[in-house]
LUMLUMDREN-2810 file (N, C-alpha, C; in Angstrom, 1 decimal):
<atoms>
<atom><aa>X</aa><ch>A</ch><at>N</at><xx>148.1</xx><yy>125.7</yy><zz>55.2</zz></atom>
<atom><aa>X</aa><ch>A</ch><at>CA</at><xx>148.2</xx><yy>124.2</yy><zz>55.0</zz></atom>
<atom><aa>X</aa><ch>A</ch><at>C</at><xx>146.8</xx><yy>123.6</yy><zz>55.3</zz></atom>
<atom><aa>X</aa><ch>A</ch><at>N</at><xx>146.3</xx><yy>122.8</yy><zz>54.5</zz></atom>
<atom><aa>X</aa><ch>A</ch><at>CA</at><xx>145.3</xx><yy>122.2</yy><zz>54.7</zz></atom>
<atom><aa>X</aa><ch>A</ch><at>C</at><xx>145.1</xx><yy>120.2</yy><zz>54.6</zz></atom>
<atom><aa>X</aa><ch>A</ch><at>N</at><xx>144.8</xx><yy>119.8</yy><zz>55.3</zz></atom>
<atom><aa>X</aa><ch>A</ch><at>CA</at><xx>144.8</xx><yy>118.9</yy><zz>55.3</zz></atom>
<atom><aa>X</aa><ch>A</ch><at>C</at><xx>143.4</xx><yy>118.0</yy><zz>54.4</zz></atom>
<atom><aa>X</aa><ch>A</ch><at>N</at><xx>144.4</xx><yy>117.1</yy><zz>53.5</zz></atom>
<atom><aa>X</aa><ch>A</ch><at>CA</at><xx>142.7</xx><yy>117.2</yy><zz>52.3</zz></atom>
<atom><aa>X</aa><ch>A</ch><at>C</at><xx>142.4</xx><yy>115.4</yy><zz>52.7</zz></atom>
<atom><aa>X</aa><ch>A</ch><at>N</at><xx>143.4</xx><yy>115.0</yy><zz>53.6</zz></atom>
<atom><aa>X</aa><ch>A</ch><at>CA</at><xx>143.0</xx><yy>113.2</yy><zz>53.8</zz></atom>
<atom><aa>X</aa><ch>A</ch><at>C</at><xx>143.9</xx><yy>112.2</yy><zz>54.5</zz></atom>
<atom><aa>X</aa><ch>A</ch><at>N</at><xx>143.6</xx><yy>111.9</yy><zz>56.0</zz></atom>
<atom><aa>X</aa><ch>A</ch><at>CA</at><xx>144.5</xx><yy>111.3</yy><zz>56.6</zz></atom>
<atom><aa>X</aa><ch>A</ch><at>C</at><xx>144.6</xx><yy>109.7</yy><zz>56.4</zz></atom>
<atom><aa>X</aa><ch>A</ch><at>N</at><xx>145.3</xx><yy>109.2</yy><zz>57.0</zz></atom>
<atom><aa>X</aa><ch>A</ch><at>CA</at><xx>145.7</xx><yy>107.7</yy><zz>56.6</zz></atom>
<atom><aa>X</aa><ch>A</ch><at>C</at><xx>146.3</xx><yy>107.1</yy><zz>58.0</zz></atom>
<atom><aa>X</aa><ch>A</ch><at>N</at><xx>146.6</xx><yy>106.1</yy><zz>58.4</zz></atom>
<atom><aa>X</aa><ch>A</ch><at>CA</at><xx>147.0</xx><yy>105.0</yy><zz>58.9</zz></atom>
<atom><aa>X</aa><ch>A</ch><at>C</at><xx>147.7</xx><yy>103.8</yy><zz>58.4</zz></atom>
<atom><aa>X</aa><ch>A</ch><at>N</at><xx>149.0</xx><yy>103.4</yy><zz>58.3</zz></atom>
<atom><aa>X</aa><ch>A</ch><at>CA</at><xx>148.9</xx><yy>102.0</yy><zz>58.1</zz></atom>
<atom><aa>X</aa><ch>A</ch><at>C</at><xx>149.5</xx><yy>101.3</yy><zz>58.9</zz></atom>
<atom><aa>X</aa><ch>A</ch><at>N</at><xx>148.9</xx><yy>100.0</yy><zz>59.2</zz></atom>
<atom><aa>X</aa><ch>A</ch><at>CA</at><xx>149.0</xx><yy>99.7</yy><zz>60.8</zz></atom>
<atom><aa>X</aa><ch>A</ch><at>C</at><xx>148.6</xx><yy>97.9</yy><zz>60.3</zz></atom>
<atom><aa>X</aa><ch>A</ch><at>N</at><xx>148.7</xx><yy>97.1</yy><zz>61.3</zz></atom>
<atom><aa>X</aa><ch>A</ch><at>CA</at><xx>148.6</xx><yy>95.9</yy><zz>61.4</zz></atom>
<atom><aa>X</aa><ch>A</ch><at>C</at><xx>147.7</xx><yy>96.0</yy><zz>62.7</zz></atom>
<atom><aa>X</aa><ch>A</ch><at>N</at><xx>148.4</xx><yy>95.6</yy><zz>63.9</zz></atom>
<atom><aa>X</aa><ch>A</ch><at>CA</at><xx>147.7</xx><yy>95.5</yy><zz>65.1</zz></atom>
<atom><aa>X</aa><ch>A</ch><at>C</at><xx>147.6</xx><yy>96.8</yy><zz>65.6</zz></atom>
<atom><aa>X</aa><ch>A</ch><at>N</at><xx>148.7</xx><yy>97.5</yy><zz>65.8</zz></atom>
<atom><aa>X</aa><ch>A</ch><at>CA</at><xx>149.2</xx><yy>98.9</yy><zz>66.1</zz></atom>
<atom><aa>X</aa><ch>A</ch><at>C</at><xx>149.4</xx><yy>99.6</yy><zz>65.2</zz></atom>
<atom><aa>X</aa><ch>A</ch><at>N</at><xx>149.3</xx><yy>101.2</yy><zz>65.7</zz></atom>
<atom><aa>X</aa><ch>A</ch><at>CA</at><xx>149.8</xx><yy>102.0</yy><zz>64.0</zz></atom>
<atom><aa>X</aa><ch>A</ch><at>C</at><xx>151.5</xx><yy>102.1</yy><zz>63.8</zz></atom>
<atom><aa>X</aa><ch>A</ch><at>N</at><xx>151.6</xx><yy>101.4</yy><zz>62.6</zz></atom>
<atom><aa>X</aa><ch>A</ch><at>CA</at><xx>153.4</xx><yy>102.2</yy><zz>62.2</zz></atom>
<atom><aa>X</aa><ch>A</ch><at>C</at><xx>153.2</xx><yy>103.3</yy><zz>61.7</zz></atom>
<atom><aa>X</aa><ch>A</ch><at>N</at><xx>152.5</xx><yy>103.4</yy><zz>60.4</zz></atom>
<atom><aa>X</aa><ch>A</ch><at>CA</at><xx>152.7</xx><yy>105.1</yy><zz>60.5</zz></atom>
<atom><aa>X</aa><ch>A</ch><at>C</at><xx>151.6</xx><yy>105.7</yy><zz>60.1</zz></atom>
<atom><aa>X</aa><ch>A</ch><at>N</at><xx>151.4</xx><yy>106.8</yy><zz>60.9</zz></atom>
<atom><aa>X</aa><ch>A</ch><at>CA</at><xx>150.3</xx><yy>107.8</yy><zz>60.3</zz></atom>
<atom><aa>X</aa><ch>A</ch><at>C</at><xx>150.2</xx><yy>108.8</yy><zz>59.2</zz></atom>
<atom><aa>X</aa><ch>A</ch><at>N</at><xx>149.6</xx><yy>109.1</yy><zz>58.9</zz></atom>
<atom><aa>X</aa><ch>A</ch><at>CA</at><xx>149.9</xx><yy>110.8</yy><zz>58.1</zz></atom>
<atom><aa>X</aa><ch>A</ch><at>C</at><xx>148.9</xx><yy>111.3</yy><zz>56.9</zz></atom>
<atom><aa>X</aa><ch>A</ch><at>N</at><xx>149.1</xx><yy>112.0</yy><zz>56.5</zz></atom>
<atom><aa>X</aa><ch>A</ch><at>CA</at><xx>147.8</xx><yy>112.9</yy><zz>55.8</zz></atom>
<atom><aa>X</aa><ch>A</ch><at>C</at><xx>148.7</xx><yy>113.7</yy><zz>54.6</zz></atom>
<atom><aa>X</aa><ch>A</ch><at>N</at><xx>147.7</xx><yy>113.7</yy><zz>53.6</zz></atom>
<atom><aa>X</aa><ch>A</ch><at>CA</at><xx>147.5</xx><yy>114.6</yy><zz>52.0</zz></atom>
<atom><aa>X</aa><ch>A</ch><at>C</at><xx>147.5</xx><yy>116.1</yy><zz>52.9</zz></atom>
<atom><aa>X</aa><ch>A</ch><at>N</at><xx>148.2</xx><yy>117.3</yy><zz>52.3</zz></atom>
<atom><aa>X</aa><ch>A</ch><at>CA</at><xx>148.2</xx><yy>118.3</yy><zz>52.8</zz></atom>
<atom><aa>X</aa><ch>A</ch><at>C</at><xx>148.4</xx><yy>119.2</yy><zz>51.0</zz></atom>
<atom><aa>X</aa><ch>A</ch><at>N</at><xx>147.8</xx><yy>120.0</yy><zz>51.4</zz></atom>
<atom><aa>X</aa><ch>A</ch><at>CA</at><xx>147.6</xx><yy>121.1</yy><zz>50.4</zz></atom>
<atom><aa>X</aa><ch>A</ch><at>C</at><xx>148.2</xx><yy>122.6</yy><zz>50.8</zz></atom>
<atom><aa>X</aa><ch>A</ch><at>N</at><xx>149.6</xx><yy>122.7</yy><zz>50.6</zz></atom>
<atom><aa>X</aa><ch>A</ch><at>CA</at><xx>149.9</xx><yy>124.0</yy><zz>51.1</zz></atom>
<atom><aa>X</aa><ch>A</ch><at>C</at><xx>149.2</xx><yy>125.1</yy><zz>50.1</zz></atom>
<atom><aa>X</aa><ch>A</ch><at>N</at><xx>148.9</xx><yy>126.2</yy><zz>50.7</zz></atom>
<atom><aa>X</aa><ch>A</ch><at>CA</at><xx>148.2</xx><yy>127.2</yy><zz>50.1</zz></atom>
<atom><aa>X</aa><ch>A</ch><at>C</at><xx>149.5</xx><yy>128.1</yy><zz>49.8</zz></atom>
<atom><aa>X</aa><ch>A</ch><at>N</at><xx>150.1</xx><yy>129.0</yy><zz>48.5</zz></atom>
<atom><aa>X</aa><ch>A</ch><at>CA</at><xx>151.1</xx><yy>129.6</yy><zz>48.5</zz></atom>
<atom><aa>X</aa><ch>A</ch><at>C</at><xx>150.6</xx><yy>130.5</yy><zz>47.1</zz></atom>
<atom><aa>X</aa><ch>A</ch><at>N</at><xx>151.5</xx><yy>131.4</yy><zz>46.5</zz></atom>
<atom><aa>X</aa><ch>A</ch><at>CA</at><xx>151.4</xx><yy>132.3</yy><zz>45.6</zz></atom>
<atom><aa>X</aa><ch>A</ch><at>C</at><xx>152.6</xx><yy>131.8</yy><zz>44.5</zz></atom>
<atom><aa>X</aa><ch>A</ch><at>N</at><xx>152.1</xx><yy>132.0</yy><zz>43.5</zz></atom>
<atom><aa>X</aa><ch>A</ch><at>CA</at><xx>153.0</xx><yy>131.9</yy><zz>42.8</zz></atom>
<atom><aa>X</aa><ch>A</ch><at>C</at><xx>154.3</xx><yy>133.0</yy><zz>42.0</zz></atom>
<atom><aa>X</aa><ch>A</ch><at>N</at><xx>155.3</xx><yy>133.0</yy><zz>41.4</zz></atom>
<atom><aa>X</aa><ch>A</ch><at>CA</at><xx>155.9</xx><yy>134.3</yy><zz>41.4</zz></atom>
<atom><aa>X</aa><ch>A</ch><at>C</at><xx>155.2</xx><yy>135.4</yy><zz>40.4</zz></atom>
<atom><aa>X</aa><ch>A</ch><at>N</at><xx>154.0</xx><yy>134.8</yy><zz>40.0</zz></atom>
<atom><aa>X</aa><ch>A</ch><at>CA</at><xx>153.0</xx><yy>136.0</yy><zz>39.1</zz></atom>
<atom><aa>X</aa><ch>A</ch><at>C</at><xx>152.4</xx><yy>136.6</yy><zz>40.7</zz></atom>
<atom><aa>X</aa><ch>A</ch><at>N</at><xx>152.0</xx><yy>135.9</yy><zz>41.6</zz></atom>
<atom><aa>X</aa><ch>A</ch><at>CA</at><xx>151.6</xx><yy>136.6</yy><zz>42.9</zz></atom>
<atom><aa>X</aa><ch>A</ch><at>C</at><xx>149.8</xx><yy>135.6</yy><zz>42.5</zz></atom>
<atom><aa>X</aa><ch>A</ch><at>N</at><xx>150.0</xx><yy>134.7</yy><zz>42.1</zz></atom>
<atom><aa>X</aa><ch>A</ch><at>CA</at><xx>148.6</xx><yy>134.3</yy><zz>41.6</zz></atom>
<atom><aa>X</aa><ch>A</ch><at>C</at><xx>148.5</xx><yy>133.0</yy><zz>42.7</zz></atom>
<atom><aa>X</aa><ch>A</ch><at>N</at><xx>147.1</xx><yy>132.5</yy><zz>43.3</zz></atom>
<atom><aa>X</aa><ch>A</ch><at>CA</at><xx>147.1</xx><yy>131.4</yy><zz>44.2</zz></atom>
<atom><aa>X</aa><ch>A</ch><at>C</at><xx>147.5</xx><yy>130.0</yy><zz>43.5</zz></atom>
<atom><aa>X</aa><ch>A</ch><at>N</at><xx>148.2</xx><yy>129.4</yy><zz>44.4</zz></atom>
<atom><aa>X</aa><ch>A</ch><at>CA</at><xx>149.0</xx><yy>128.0</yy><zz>43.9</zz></atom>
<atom><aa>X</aa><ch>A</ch><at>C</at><xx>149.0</xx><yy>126.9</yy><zz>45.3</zz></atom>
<atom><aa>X</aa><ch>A</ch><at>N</at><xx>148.7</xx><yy>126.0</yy><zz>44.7</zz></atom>
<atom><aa>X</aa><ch>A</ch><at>CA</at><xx>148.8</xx><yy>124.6</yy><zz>46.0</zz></atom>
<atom><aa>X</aa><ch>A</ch><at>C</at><xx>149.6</xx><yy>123.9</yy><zz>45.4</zz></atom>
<atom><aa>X</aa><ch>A</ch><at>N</at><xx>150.7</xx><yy>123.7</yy><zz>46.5</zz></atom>
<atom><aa>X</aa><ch>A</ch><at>CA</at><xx>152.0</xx><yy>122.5</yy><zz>46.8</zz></atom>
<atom><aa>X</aa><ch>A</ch><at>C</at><xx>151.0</xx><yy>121.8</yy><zz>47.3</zz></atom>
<atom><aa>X</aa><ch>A</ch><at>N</at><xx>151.5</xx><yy>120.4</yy><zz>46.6</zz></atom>
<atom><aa>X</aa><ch>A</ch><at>CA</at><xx>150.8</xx><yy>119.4</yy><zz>47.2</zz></atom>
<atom><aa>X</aa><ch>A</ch><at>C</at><xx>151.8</xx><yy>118.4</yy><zz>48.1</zz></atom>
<atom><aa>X</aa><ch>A</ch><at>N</at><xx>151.7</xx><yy>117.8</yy><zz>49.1</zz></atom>
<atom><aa>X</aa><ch>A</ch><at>CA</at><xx>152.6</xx><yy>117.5</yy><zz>49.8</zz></atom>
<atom><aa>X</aa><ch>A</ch><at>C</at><xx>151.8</xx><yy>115.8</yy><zz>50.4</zz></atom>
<atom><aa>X</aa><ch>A</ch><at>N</at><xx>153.0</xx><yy>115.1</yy><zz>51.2</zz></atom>
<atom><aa>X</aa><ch>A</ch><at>CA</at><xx>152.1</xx><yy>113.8</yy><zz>52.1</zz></atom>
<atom><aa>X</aa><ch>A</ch><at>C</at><xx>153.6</xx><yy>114.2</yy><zz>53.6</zz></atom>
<atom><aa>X</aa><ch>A</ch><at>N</at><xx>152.7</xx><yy>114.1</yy><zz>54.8</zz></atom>
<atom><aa>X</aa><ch>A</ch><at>CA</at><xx>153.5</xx><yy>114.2</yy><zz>55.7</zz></atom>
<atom><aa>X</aa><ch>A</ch><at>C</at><xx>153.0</xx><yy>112.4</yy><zz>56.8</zz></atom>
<atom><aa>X</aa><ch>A</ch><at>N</at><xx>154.1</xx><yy>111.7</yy><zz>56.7</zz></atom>
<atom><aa>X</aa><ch>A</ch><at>CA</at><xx>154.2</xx><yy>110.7</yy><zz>57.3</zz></atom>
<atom><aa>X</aa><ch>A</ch><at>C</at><xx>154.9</xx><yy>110.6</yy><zz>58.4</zz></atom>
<atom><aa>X</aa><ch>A</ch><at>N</at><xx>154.6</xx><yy>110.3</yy><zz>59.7</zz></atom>
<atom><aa>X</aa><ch>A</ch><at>CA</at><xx>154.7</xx><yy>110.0</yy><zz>61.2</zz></atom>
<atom><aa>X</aa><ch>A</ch><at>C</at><xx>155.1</xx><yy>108.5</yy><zz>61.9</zz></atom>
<atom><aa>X</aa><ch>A</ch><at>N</at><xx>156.1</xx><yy>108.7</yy><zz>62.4</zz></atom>
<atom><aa>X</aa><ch>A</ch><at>CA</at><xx>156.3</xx><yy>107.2</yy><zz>63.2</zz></atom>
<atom><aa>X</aa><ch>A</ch><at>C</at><xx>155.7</xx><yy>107.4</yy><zz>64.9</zz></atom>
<atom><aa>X</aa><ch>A</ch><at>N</at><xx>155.6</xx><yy>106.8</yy><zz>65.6</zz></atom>
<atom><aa>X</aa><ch>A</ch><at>CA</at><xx>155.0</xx><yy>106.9</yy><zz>66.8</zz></atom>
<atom><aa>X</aa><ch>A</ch><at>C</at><xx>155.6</xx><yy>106.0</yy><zz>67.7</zz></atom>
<atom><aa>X</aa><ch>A</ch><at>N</at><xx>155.7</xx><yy>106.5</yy><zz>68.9</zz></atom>
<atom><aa>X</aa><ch>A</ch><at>CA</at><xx>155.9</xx><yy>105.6</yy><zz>70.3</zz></atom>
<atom><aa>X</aa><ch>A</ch><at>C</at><xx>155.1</xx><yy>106.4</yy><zz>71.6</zz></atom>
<atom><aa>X</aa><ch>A</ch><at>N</at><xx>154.4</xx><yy>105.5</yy><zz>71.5</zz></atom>
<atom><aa>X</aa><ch>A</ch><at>CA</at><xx>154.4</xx><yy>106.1</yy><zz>73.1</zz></atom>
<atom><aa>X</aa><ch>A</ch><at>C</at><xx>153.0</xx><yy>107.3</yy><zz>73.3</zz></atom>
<atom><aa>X</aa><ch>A</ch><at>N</at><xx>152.3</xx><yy>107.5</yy><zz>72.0</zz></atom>
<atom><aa>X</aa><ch>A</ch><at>CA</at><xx>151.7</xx><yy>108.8</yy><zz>71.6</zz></atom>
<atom><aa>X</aa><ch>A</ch><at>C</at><xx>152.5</xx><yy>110.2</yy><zz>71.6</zz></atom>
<atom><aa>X</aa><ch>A</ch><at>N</at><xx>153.6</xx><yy>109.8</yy><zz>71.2</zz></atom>
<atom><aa>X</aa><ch>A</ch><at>CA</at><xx>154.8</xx><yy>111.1</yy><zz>70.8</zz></atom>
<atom><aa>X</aa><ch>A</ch><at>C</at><xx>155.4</xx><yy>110.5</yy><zz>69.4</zz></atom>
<atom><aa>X</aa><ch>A</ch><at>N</at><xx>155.8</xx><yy>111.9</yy><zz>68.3</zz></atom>
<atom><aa>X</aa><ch>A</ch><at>CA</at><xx>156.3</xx><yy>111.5</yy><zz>67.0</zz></atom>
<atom><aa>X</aa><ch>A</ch><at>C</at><xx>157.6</xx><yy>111.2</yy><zz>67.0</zz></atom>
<atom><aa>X</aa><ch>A</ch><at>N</at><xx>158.1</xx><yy>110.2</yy><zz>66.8</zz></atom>
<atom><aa>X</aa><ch>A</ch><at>CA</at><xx>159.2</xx><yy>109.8</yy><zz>66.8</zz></atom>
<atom><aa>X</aa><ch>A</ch><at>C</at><xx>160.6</xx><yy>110.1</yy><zz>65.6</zz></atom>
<atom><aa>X</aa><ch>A</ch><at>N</at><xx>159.4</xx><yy>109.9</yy><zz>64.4</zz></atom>
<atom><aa>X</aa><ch>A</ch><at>CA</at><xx>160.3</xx><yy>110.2</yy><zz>63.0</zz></atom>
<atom><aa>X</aa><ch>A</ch><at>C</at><xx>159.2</xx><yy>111.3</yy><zz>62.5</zz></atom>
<atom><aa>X</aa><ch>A</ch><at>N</at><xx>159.6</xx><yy>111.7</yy><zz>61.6</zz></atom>
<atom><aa>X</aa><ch>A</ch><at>CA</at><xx>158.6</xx><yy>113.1</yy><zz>60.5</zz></atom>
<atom><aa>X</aa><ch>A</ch><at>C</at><xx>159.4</xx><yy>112.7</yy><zz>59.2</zz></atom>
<atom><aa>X</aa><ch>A</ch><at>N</at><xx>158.4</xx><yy>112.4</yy><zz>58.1</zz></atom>
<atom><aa>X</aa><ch>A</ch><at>CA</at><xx>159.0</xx><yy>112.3</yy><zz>56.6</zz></atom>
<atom><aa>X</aa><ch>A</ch><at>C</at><xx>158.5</xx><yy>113.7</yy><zz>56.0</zz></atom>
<atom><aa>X</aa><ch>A</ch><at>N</at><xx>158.5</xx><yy>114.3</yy><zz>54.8</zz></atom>
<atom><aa>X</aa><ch>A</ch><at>CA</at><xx>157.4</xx><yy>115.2</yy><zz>54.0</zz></atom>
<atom><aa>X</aa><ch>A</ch><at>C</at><xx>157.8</xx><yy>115.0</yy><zz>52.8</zz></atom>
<atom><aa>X</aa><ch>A</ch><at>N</at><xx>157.1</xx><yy>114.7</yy><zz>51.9</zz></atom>
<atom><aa>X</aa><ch>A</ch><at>CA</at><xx>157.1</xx><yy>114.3</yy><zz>50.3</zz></atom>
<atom><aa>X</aa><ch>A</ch><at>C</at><xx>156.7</xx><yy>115.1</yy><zz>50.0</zz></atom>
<atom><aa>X</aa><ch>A</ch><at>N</at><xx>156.9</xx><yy>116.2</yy><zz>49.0</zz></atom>
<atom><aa>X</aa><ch>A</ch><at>CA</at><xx>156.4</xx><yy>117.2</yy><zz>47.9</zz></atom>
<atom><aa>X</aa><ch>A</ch><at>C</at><xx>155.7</xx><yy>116.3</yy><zz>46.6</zz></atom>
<atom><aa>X</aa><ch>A</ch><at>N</at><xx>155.0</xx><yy>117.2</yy><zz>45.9</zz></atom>
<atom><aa>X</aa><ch>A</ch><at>CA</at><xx>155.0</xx><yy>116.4</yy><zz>44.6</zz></atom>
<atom><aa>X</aa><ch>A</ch><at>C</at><xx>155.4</xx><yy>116.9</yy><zz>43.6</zz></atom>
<atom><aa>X</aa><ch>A</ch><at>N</at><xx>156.3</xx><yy>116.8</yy><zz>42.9</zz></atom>
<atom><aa>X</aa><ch>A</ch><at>CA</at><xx>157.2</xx><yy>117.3</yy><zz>42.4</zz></atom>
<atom><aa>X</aa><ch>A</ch><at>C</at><xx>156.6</xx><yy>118.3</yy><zz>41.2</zz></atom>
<atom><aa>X</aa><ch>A</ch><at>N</at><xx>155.5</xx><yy>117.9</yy><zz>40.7</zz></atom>
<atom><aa>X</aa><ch>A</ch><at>CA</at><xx>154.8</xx><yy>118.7</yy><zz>39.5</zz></atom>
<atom><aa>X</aa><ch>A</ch><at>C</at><xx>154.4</xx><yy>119.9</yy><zz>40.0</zz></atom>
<atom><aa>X</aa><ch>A</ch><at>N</at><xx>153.7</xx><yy>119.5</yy><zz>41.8</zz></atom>
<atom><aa>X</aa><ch>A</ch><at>CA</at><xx>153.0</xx><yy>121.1</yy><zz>42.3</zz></atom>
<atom><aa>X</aa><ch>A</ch><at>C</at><xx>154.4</xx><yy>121.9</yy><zz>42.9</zz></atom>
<atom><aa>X</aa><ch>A</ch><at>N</at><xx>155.0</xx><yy>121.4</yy><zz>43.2</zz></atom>
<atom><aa>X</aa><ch>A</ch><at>CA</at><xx>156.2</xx><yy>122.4</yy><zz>42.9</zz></atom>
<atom><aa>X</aa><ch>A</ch><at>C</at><xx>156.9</xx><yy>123.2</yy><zz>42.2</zz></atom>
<atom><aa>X</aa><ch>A</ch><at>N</at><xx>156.6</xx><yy>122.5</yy><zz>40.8</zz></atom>
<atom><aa>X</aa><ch>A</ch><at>CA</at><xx>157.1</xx><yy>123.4</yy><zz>40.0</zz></atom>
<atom><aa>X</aa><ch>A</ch><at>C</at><xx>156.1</xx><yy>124.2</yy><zz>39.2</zz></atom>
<atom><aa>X</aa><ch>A</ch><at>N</at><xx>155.0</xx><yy>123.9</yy><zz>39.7</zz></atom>
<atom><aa>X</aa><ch>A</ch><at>CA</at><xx>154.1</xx><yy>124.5</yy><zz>39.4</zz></atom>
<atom><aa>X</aa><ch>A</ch><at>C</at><xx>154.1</xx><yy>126.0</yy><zz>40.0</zz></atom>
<atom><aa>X</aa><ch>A</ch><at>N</at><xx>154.1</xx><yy>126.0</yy><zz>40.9</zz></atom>
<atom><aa>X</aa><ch>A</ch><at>CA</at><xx>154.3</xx><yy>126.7</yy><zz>41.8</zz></atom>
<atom><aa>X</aa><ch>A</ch><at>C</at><xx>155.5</xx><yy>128.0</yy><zz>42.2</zz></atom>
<atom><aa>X</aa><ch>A</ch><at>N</at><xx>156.4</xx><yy>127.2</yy><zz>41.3</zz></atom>
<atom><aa>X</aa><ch>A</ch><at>CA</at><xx>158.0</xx><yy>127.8</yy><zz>41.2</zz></atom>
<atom><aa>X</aa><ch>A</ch><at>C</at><xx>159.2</xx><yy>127.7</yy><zz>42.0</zz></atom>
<atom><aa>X</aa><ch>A</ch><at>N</at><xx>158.4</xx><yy>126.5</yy><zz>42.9</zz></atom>
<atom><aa>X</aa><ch>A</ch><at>CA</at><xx>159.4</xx><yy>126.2</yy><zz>44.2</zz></atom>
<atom><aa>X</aa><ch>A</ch><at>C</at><xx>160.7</xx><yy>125.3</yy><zz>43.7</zz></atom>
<atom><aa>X</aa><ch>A</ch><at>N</at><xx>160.3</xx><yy>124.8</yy><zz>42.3</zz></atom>
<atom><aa>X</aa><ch>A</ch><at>CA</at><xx>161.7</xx><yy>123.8</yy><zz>41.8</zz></atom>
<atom><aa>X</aa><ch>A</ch><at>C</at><xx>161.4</xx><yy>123.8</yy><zz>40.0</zz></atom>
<atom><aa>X</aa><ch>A</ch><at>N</at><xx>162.9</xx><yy>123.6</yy><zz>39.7</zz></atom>
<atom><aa>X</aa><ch>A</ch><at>CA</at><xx>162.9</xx><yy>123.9</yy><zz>38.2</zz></atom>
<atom><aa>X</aa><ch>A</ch><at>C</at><xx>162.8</xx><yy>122.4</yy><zz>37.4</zz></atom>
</atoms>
């Protein structure tokens, strides 16, 4: 997993954090493939409160993870 670009959106304080991620995986030819993914964070306290993860739907099926 690589992280390709983090984010913030926040007013005074942050609501949520989170970052562009590039999972590194093989495809079922056995050939290299990136799922592209965004993982979003809620916070209190400097501990994660909530966890979202959004796939993108094209690098998944690119990939072979969805039909």
């Amino acid at each position: 997993m690589e992280l390709l670009q983090s984010f913030m959106l926040a007013e005074s304080k942050p609501i949520k954090i989170g970052g562009v991620y590039a999972i590194h995986v093989s495809d079922k030819a056995g050939q290299p493939c990136d799922v592209s993914a965004i993982i979003l964070l809620d916070t209190s306290q400097d501990k994660i409160t909530n966890e979202w993860l959004f796939y993108n739907a094209d690098s998944l099926i690119a990939c072979g993870w969805a039909q």
